[in-house]
C-alpha positions as CSV (number, residue, x, y, z in Angstrom):
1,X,28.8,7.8,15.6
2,X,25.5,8.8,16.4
3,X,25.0,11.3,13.7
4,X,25.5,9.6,10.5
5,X,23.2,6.7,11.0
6,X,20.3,8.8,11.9
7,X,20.7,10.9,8.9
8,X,21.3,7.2,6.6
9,X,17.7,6.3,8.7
10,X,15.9,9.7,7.9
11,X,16.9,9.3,4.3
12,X,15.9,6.1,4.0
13,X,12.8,6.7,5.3
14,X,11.8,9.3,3.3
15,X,13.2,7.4,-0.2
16,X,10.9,4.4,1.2
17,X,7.6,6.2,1.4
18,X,7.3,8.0,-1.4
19,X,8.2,4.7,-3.2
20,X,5.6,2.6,-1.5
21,X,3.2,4.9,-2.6
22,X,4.1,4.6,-6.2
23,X,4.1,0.5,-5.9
24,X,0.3,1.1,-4.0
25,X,-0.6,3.1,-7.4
26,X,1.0,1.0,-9.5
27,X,-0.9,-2.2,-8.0
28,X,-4.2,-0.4,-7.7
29,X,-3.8,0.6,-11.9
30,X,-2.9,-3.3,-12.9
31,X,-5.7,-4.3,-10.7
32,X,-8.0,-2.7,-12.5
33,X,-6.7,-3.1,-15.5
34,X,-7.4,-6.8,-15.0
35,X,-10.4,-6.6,-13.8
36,X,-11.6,-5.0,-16.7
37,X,-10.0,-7.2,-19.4
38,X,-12.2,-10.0,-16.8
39,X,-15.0,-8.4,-17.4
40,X,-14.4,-7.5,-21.1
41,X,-13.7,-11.7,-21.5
42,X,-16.6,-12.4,-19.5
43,X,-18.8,-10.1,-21.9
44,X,-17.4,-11.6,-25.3
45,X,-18.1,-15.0,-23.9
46,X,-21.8,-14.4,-23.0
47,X,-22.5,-12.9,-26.0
């Protein structure tokens, strides 16, 4: 019984990384996305 759970833990694994990475990128592109409509707002208020 030792086999199948390490193959379900080594799949899992590799299914988790590659899908934290996309969340990281994901986050990274909204963040600055927001940061620039901030500063977009902050420069139409100013002027």
């Amino acid at each position: 019984m030792s086999g199948p759970p390490q193959r379900g833990g080594r799949s899992a694994a590799r299914a988790a990384v590659p899908r934290r990475q996309g969340r990281l990128t994901l986050s990274k592109l909204g963040v600055r996305d927001r940061t620039r409509a901030v500063l977009k707002a902050f420069e139409l208020q100013l002027v």
